[in-house]
PDB file as gemmi writes it, atoms N, CA and C in Angstrom:
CRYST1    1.000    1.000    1.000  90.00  90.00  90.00 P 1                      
ATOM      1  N   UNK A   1       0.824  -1.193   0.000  1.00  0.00           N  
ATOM      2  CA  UNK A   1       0.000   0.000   0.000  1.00  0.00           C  
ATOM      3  C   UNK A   1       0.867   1.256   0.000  1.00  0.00           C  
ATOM      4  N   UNK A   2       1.945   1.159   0.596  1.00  0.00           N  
ATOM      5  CA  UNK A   2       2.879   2.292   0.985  1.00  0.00           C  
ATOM      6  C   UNK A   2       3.575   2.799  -0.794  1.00  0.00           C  
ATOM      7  N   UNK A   3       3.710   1.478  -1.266  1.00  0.00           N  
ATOM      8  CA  UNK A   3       4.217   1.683  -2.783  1.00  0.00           C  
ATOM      9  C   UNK A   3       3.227   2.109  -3.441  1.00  0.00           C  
ATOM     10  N   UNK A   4       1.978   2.243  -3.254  1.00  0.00           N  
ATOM     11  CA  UNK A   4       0.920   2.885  -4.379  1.00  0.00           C  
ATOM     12  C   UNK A   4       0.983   4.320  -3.806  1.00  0.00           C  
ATOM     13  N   UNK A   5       0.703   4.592  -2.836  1.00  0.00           N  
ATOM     14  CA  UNK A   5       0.764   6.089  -2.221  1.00  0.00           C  
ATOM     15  C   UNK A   5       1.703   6.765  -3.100  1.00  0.00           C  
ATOM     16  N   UNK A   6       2.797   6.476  -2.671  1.00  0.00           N  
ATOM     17  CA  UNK A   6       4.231   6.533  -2.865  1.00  0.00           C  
ATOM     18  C   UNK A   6       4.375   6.936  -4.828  1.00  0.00           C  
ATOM     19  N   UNK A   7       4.016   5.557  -5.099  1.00  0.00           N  
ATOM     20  CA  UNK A   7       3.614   5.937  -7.045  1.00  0.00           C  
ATOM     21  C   UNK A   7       3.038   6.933  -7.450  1.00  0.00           C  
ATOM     22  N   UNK A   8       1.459   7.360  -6.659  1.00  0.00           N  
ATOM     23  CA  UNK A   8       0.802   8.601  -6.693  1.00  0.00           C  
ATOM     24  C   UNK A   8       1.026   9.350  -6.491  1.00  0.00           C  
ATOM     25  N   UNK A   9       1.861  10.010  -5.257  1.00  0.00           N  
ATOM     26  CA  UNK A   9       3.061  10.748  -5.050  1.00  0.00           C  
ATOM     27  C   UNK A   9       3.704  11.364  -6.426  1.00  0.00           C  
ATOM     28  N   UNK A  10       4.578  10.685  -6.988  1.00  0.00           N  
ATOM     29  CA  UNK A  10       5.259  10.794  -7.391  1.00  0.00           C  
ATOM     30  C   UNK A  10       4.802  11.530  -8.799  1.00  0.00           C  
ATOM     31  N   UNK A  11       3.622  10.451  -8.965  1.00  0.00           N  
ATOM     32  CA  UNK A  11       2.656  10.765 -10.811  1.00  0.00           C  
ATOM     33  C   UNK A  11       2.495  12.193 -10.591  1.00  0.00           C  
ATOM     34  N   UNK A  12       1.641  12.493  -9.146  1.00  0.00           N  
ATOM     35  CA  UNK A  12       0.992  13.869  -8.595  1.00  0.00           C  
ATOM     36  C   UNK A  12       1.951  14.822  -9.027  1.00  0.00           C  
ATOM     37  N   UNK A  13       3.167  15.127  -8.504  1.00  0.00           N  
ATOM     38  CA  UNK A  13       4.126  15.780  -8.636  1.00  0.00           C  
ATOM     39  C   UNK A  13       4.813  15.821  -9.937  1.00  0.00           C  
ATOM     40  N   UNK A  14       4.478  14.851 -10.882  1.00  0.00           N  
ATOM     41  CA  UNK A  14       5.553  15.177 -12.184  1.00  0.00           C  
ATOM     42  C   UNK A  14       4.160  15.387 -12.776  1.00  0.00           C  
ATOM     43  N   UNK A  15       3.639  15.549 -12.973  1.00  0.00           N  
ATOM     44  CA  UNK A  15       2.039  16.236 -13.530  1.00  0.00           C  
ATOM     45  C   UNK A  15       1.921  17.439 -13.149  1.00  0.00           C  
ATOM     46  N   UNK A  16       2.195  17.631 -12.224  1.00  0.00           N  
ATOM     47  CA  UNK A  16       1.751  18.824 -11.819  1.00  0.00           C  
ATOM     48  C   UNK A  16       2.718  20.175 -12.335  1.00  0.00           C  
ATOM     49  N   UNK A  17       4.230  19.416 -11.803  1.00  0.00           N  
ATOM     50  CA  UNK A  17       5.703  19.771 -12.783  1.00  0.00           C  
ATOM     51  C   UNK A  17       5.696  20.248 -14.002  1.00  0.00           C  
ATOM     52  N   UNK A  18       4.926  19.172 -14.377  1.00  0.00           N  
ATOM     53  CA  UNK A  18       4.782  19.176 -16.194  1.00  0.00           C  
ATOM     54  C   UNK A  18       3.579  20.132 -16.448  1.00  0.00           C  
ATOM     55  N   UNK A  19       2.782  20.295 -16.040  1.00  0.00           N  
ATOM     56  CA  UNK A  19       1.534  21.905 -16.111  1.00  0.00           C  
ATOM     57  C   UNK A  19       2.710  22.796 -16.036  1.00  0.00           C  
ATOM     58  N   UNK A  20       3.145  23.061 -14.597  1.00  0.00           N  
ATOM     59  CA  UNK A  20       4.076  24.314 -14.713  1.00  0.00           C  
ATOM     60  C   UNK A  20       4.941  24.785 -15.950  1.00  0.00           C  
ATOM     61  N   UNK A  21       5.354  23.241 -16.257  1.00  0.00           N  
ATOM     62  CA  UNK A  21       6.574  23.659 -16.933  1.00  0.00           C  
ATOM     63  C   UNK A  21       5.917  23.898 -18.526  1.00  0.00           C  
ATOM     64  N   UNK A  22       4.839  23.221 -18.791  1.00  0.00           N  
ATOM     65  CA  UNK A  22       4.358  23.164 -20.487  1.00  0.00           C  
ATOM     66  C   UNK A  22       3.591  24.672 -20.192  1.00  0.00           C  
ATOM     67  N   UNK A  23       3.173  25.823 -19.205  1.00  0.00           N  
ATOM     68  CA  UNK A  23       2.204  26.597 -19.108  1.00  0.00           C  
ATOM     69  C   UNK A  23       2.883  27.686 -19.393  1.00  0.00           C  
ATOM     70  N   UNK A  24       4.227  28.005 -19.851  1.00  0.00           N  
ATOM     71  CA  UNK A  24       5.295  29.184 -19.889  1.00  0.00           C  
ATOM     72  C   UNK A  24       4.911  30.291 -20.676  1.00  0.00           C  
ATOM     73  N   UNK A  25       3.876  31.099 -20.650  1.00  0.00           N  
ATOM     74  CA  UNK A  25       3.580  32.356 -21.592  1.00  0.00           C  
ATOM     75  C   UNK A  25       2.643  31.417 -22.459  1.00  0.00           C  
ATOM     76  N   UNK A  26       2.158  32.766 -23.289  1.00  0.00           N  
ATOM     77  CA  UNK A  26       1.421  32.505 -24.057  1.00  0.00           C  
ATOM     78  C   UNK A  26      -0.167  32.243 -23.644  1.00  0.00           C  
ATOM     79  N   UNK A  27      -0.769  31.928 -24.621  1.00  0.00           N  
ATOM     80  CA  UNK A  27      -2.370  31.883 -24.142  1.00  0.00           C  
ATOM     81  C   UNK A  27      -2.670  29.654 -24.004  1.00  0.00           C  
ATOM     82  N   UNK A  28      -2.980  29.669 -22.803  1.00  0.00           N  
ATOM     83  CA  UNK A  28      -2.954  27.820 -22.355  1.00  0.00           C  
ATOM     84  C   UNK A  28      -4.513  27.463 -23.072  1.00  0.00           C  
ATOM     85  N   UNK A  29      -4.311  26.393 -22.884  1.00  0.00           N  
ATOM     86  CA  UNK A  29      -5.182  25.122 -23.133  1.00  0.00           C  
ATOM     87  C   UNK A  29      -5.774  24.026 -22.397  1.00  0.00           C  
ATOM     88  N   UNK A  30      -6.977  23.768 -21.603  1.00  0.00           N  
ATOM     89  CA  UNK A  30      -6.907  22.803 -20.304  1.00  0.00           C  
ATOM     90  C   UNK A  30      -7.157  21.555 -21.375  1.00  0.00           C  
ATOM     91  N   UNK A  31      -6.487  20.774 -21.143  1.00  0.00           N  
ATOM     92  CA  UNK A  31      -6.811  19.708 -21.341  1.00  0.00           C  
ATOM     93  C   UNK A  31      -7.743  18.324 -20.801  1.00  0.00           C  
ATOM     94  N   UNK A  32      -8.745  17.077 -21.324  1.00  0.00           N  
ATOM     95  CA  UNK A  32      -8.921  16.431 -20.670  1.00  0.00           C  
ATOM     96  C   UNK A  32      -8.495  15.853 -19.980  1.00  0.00           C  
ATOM     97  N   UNK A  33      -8.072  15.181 -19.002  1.00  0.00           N  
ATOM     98  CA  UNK A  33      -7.693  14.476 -17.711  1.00  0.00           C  
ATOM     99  C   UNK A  33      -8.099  13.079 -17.455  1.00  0.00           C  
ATOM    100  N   UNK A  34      -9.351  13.337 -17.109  1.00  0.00           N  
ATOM    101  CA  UNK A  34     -10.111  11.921 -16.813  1.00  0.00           C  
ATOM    102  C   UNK A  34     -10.100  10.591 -17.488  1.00  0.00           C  
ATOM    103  N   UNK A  35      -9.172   9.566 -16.988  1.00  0.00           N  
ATOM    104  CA  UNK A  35      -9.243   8.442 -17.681  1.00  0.00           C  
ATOM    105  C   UNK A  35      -8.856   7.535 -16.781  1.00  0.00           C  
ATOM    106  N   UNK A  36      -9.296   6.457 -17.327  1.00  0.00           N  
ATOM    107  CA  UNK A  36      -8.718   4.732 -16.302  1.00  0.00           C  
ATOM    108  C   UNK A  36      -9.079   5.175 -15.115  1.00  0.00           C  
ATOM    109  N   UNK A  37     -10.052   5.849 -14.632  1.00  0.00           N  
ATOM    110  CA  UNK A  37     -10.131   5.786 -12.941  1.00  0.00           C  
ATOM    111  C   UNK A  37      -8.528   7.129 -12.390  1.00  0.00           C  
ATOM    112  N   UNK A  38      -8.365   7.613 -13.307  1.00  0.00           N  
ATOM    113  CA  UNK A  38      -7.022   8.695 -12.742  1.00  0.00           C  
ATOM    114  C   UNK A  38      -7.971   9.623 -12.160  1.00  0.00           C  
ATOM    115  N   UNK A  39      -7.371  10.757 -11.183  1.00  0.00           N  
ATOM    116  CA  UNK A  39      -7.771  11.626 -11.088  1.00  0.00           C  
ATOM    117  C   UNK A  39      -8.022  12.384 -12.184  1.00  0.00           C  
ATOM    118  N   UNK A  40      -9.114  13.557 -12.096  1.00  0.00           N  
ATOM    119  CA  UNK A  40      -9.903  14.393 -12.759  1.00  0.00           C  
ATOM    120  C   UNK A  40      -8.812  15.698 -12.474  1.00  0.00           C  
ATOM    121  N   UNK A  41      -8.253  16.724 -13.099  1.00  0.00           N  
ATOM    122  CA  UNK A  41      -7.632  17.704 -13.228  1.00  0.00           C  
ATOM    123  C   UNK A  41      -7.623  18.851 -13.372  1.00  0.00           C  
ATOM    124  N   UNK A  42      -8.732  20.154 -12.727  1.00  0.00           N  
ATOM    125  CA  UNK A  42      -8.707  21.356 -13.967  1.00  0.00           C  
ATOM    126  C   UNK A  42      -7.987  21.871 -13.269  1.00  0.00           C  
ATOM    127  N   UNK A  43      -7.566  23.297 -14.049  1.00  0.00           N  
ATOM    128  CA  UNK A  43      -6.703  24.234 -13.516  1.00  0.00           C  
ATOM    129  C   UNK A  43      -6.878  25.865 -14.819  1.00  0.00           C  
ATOM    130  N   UNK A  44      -6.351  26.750 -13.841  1.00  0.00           N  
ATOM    131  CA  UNK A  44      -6.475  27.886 -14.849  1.00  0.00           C  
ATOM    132  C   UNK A  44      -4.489  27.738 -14.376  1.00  0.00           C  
ATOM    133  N   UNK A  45      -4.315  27.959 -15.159  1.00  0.00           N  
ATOM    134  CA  UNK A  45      -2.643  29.077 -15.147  1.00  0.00           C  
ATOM    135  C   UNK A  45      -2.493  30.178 -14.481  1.00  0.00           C  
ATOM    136  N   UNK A  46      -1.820  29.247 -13.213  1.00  0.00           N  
ATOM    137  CA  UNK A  46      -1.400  30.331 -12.129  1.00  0.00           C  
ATOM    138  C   UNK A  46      -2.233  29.918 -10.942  1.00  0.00           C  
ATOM    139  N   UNK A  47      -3.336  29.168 -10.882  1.00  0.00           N  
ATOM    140  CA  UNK A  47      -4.090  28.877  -9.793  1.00  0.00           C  
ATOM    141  C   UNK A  47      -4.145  27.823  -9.365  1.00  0.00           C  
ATOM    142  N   UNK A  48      -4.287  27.233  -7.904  1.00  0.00           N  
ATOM    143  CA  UNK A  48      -4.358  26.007  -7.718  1.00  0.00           C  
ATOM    144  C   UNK A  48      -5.615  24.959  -8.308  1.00  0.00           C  
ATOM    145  N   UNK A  49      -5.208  23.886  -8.787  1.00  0.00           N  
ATOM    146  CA  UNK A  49      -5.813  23.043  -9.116  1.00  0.00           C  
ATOM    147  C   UNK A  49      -7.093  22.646  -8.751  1.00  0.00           C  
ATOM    148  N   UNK A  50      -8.309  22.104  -8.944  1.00  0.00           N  
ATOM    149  CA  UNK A  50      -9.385  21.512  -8.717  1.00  0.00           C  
ATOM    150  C   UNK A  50      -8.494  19.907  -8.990  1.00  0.00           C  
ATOM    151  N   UNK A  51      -8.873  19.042  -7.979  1.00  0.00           N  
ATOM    152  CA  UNK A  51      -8.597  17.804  -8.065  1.00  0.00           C  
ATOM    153  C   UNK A  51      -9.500  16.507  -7.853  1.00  0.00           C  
ATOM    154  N   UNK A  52     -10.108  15.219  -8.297  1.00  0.00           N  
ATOM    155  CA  UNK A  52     -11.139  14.592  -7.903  1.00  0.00           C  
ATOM    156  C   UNK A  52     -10.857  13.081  -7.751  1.00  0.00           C  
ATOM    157  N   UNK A  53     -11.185  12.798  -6.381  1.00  0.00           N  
ATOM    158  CA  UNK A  53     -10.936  11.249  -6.184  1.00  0.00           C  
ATOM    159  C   UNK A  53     -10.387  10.617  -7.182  1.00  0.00           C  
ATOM    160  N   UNK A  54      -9.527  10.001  -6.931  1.00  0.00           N  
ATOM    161  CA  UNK A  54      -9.253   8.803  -7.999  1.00  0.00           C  
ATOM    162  C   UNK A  54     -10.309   7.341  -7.813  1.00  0.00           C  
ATOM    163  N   UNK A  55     -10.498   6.730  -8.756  1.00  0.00           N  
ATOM    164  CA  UNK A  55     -11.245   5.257  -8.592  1.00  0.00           C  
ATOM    165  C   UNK A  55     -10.805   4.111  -9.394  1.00  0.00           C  
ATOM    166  N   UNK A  56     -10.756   2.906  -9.039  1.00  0.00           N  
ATOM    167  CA  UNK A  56     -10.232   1.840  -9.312  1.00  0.00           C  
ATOM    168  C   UNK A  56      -8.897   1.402  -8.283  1.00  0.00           C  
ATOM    169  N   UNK A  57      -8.439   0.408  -8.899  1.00  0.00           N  
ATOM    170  CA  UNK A  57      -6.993   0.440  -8.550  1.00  0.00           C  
ATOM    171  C   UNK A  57      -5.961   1.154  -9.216  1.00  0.00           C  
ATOM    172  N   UNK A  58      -4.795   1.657  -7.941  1.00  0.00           N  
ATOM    173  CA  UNK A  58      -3.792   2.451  -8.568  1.00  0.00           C  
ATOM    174  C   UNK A  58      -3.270   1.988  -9.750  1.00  0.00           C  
ATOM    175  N   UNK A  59      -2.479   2.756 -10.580  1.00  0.00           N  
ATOM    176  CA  UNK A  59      -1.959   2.363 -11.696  1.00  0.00           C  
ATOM    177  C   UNK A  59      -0.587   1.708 -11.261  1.00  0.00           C  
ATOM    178  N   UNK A  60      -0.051   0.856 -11.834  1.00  0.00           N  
ATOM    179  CA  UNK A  60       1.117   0.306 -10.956  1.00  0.00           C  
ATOM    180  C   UNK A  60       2.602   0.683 -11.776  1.00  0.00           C  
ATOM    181  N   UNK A  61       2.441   1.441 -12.946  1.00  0.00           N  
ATOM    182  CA  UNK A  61       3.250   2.094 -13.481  1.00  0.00           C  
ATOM    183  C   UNK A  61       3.043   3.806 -13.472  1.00  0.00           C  
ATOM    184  N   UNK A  62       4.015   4.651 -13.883  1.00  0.00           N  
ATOM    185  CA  UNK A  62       4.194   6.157 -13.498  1.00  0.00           C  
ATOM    186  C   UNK A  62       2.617   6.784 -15.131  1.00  0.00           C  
ATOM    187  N   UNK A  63       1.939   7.646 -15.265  1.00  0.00           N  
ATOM    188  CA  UNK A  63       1.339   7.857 -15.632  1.00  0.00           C  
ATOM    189  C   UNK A  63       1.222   9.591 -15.438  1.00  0.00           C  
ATOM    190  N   UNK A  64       1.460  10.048 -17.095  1.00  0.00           N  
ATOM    191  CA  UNK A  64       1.783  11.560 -16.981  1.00  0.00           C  
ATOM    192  C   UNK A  64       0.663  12.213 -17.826  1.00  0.00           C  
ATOM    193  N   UNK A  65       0.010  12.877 -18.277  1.00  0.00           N  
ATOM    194  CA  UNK A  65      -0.373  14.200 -19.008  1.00  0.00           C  
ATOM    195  C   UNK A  65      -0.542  14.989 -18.622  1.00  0.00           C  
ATOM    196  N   UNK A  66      -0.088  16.016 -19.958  1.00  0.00           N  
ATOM    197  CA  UNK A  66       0.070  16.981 -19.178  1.00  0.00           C  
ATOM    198  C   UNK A  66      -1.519  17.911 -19.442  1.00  0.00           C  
ATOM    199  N   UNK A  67      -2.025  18.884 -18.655  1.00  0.00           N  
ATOM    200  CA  UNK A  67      -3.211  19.364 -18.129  1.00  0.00           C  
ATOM    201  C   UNK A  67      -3.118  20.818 -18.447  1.00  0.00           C  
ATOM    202  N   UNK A  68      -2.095  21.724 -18.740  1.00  0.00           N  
ATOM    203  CA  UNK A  68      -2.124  22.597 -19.035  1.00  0.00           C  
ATOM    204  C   UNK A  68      -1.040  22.835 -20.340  1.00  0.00           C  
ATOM    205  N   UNK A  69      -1.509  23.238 -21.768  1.00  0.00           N  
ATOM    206  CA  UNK A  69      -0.956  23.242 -22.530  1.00  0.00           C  
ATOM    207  C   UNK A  69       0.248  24.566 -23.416  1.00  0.00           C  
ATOM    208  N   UNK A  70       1.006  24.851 -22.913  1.00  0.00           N  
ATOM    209  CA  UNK A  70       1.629  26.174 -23.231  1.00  0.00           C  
ATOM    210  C   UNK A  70       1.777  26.195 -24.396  1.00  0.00           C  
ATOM    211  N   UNK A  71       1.868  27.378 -25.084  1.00  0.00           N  
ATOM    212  CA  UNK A  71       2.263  27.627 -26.153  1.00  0.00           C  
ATOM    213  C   UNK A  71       3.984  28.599 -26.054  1.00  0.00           C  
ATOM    214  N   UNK A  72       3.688  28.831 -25.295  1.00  0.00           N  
ATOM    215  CA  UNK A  72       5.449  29.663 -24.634  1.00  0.00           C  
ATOM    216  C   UNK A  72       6.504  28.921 -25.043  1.00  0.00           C  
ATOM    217  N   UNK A  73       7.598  29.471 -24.978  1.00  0.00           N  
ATOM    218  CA  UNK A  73       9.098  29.444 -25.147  1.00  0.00           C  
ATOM    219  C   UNK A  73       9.307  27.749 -24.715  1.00  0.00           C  
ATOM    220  N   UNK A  74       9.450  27.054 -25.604  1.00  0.00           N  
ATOM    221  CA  UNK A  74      10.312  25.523 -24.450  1.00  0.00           C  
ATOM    222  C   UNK A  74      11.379  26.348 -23.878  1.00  0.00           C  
ATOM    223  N   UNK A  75      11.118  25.304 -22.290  1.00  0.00           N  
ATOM    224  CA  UNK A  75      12.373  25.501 -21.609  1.00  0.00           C  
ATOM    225  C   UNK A  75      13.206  24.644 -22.427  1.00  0.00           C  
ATOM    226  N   UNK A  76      14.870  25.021 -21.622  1.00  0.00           N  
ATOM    227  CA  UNK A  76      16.040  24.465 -21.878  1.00  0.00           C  
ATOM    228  C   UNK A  76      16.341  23.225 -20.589  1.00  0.00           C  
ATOM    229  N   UNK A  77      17.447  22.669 -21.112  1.00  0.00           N  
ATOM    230  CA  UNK A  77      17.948  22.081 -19.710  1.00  0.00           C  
ATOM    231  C   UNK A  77      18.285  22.495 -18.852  1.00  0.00           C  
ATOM    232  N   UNK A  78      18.877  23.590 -18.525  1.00  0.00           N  
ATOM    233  CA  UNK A  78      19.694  24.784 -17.969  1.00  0.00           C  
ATOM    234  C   UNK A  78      18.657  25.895 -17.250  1.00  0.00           C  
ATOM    235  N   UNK A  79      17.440  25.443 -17.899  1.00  0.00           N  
ATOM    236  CA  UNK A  79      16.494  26.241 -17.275  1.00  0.00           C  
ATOM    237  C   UNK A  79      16.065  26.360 -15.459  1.00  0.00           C  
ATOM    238  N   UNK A  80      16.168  26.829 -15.077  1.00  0.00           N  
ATOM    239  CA  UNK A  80      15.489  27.547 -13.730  1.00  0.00           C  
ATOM    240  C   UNK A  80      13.737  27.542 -13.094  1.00  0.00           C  
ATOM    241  N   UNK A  81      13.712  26.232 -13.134  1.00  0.00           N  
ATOM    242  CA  UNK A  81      11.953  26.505 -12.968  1.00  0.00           C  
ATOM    243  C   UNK A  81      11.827  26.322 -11.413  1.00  0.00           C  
ATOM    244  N   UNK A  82      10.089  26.996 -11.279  1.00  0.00           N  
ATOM    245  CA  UNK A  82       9.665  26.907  -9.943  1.00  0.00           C  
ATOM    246  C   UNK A  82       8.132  25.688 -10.241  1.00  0.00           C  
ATOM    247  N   UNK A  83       7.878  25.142  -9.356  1.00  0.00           N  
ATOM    248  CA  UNK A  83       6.665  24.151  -9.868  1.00  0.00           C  
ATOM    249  C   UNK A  83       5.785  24.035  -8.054  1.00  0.00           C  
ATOM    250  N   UNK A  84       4.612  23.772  -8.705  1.00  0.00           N  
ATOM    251  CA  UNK A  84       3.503  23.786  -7.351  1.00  0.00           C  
ATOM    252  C   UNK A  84       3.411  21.835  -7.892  1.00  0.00           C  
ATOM    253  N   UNK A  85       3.041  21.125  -6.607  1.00  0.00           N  
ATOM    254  CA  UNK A  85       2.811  20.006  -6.203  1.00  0.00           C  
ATOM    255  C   UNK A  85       1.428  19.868  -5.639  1.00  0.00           C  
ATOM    256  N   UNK A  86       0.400  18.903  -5.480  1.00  0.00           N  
ATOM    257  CA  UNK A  86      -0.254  18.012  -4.802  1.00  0.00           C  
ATOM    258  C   UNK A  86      -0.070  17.291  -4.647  1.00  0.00           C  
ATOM    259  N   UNK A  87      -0.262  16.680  -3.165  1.00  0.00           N  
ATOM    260  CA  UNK A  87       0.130  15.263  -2.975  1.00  0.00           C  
ATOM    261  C   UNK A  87      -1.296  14.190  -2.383  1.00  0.00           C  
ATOM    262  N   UNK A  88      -1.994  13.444  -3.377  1.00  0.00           N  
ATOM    263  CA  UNK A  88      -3.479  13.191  -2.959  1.00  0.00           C  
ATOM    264  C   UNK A  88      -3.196  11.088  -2.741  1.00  0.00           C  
ATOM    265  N   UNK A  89      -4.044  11.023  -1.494  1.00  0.00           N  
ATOM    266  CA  UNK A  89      -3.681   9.721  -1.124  1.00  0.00           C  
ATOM    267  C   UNK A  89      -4.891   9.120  -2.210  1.00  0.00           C  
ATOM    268  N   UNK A  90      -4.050   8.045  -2.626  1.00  0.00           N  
ATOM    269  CA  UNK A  90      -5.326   7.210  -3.603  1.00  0.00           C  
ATOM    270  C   UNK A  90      -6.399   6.477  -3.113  1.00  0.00           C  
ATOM    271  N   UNK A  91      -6.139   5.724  -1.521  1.00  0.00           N  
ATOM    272  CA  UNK A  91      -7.317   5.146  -1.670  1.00  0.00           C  
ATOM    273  C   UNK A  91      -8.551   5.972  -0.820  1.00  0.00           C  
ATOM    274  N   UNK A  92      -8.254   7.311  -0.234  1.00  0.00           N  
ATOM    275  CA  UNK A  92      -9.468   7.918   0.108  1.00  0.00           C  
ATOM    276  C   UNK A  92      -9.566   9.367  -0.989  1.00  0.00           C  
ATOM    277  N   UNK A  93      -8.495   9.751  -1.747  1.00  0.00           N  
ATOM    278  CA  UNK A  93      -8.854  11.573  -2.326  1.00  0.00           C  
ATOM    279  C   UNK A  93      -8.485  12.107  -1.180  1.00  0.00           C  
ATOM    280  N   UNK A  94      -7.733  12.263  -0.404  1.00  0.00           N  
ATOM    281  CA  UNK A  94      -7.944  13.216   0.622  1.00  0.00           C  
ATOM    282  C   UNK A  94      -6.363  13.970   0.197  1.00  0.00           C  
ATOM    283  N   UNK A  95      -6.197  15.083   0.557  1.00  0.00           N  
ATOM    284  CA  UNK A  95      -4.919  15.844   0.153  1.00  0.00           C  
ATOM    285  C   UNK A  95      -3.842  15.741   1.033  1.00  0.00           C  
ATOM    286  N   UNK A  96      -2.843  15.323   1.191  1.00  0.00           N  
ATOM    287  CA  UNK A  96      -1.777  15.576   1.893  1.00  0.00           C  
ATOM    288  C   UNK A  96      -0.859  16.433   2.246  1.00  0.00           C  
ATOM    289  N   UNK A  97      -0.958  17.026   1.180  1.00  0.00           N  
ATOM    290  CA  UNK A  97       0.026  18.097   1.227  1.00  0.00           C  
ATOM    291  C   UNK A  97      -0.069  18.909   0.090  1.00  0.00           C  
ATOM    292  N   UNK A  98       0.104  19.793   0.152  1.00  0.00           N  
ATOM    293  CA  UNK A  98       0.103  20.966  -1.329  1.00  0.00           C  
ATOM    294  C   UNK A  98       0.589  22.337  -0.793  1.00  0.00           C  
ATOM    295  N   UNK A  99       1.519  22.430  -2.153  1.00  0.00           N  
ATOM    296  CA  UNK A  99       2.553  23.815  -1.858  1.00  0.00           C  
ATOM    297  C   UNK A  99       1.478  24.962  -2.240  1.00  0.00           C  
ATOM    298  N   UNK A 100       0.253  24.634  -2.859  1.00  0.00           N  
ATOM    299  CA  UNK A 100      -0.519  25.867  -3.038  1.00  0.00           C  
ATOM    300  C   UNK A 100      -0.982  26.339  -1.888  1.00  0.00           C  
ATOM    301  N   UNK A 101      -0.885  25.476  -0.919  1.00  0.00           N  
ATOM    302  CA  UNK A 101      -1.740  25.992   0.285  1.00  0.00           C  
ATOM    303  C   UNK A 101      -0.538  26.464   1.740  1.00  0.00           C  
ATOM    304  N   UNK A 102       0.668  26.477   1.120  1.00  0.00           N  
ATOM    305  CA  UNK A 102       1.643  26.908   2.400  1.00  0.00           C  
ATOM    306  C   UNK A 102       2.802  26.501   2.161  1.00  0.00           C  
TER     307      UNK A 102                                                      
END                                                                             
């Protein structure tokens, strides 16, 4: 159980990464989200997320899209980014932690 948390964790955070980082200028795009029982996703650019239970069983591999679509500058490797996180436990939805909130 600790390894599914842990997986979700991880998905949570490079999703969320990956909004920041694909959202760089320009006018965004929300994308759909909802699939296989994943969490549900919206977001405006720049604001914290709306997030919704996940259902089924966890996915047992890493699982990314990205949710906000930039049209801005690609970053570089060398680049300097800042990124907001959620961290949502899978088998209740409940939030653990999130840098939007402190």
């Amino acid at each position: 159980m600790q390894s599914k948390v842990r997986n979700l964790a991880i998905a949570t955070v490079i999703a969320l990464a990956i909004t920041s980082l694909s959202a760089c200028g320009g006018k965004d795009t929300v994308a759909e989200t909802s699939s296989n029982g994943l969490p549900a996703v919206t977001a405006n650019a720049g604001e914290a997320p709306t997030i919704t239970a996940p259902t089924g069983a966890a996915p047992t591999t890493l699982q990314t899209q990205d949710i906000i679509v930039g049209t801005g500058t690609e970053i570089q490797a060398s680049s300097t980014l800042t990124v907001h996180y959620t961290l949502m436990t899978w088998s209740n939805g409940s939030i653990v932690e999130s840098s939007w909130s402190g």
